[in-house]
N, C-alpha and C positions, 0 to 999 in steps of 0.2 A: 504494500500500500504506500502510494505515494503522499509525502506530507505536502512538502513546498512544489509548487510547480511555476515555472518561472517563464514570461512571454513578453515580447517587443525588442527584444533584442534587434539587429542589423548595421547596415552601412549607410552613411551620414555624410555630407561634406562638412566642412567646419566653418560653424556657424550653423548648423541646424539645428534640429529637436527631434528627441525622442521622449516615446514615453515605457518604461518597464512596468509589469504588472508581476505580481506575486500572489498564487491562491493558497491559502494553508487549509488546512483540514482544521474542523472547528476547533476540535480539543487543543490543539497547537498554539489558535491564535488570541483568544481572549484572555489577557491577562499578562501576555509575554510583552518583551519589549522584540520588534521586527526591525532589521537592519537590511539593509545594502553594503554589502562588499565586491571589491574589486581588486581583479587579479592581472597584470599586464604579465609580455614574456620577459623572464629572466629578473621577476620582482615578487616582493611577498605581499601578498595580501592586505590589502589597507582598506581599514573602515571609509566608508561612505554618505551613510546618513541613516539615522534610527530614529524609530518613534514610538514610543510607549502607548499600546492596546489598553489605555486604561481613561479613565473621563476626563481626564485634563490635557494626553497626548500630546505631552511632550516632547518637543524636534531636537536634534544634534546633527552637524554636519562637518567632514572636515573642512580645514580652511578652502582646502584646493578648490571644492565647489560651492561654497559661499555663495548666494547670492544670483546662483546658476540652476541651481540642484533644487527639488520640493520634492518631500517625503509627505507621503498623506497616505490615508487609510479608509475603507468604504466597509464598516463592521460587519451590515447587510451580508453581503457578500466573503466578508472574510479575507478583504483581498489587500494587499500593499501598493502602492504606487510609487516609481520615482520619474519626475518629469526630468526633462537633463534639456537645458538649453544652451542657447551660446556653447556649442560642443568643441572642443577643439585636439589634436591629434593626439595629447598626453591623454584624453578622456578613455582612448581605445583600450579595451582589456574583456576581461571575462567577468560579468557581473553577476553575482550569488546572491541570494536571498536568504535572510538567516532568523531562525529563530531562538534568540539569545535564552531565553531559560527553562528549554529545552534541548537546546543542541541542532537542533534539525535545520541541516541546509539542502539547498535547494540544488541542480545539477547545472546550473548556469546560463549564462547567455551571452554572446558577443556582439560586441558593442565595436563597431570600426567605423575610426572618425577620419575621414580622406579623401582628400578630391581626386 
């Protein structure tokens, strides 16, 4: 059974927009905190943006996408968002979807930002 499933990944010039979507399994998602991770070649793994499944929904994001990046959440559905604008070619990598107090992450998606 799959928990996270992870969609909108693709190829982008820079300066476009994408938007990621993330669906967990109920049990999963009420109550954890849901992140965005991302993975380029030949680098580790660096946080992205999270946002706490809880009534107040709390944002975090790294600096690098400040002001670029929105994490949001559709409870309804169960589902994670991240919109990614003003893209540019460091944004390329493998983006995971994570659920932090659980453990479960998601099998990825790529993100290629290039003209």
């Amino acid at each position: 059974q799959v928990q996270l499933v992870e969609s909108g990944g693709g190829l982008v010039q820079p300066g476009g927009s994408l938007r990621l979507s993330c669906a967990a399994s109920g049990s999963i998602f009420s109550g954890n905190v849901m992140g965005w991770y991302r993975q380029a070649p030949g680098k580790q793994r660096e946080l992205v943006a999270t946002i706490a499944i809880t009534s107040g929904g709390s944002t975090n994001y790294a600096d690098s996408v400040k002001g670029r990046f929105t994490i949001s959440r559709d409870n309804a559905k169960n589902t994670v968002y991240l919109q990614m604008n003003s893209l540019k070619p460091e944004d390329t990598a493998v983006y995971y979807c994570n659920a932090r107090r659980t453990g479960h992450w998601g099998q990825g998606t790529q993100v290629t930002v290039s003209s």
